[in-house]
C-alpha positions in Angstrom: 2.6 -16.6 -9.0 3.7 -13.3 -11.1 6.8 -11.1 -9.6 4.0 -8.5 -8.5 2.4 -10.9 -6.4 5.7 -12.9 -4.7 6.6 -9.1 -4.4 3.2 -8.6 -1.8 3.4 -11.9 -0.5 7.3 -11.1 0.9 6.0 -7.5 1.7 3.5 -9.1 4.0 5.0 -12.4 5.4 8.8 -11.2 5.7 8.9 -7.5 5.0 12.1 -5.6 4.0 13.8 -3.0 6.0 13.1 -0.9 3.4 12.6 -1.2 -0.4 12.6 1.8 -3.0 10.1 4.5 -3.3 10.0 3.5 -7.0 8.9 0.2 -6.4 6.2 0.9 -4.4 4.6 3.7 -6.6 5.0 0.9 -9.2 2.4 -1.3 -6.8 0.2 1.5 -6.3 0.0 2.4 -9.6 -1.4 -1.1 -10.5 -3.6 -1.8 -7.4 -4.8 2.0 -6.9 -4.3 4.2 -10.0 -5.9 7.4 -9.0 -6.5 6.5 -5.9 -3.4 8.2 -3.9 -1.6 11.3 -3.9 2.7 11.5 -3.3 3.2 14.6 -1.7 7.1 15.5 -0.2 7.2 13.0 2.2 4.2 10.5 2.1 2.0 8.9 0.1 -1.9 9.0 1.0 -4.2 5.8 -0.2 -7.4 5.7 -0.6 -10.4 3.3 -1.4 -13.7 3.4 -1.0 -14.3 0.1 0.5 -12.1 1.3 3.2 -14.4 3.9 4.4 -16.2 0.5 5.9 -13.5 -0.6 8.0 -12.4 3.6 10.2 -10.6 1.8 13.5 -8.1 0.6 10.8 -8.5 3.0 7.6 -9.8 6.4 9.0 -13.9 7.6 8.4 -12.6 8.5 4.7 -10.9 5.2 4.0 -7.1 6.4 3.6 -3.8 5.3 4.7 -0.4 7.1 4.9 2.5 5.5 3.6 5.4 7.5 4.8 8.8 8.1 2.6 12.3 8.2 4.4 14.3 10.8 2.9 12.3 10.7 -0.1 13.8 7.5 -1.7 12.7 4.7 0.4 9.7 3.3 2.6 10.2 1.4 5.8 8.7 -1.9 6.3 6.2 -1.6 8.3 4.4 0.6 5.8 5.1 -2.3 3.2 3.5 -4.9 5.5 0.4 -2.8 5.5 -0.1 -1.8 1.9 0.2 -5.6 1.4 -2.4 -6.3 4.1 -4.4 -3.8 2.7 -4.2 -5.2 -1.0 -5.0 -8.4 0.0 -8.0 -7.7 2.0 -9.5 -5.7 -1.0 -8.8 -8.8 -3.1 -10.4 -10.8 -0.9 -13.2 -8.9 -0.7 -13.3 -8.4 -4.3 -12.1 -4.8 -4.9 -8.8 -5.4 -6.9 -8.3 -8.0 -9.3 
């Protein structure tokens, strides 16, 4: 198991109280390059294969990620970008 991957597997079994903006970009830019936008304070994800699943991802298939104080993202957003990236995995979306 790589760093990225023990990374998503604490995010989602054990989050953090909070873990740097710059580490989390660093996930999204592997798993979703061009597929979110950082604006001031939060960070909007989207997929395509989301768009299937709008009680949990919206009709458009996005997610917001929100920033606290612009440095640092709490852990509840972690647990669900790691639910989210392992869903897609599983259903064959992200490698």
């Amino acid at each position: 198991m790589g760093k990225r991957d023990k990374l998503l597997s604490k995010w989602e079994n054990d989050p953090p109280k909070f873990a740097p903006k710059e580490q989390v970009l660093g996930v999204l830019d592997y798993h979703f390059k061009n597929q979110y936008e950082y604006k001031g304070s939060h960070i909007v994800i989207k997929h395509p294969k989301l768009k299937d699943y709008p009680e949990d991802y919206g009709p458009d298939g996005h997610f917001v990620v929100s920033v606290r104080g612009g440095q640092q993202v709490k852990g509840v957003y972690l647990k669900k970008l790691a639910t989210t990236i392992s869903f897609l995995k599983d259903l064959g979306e992200l490698g």
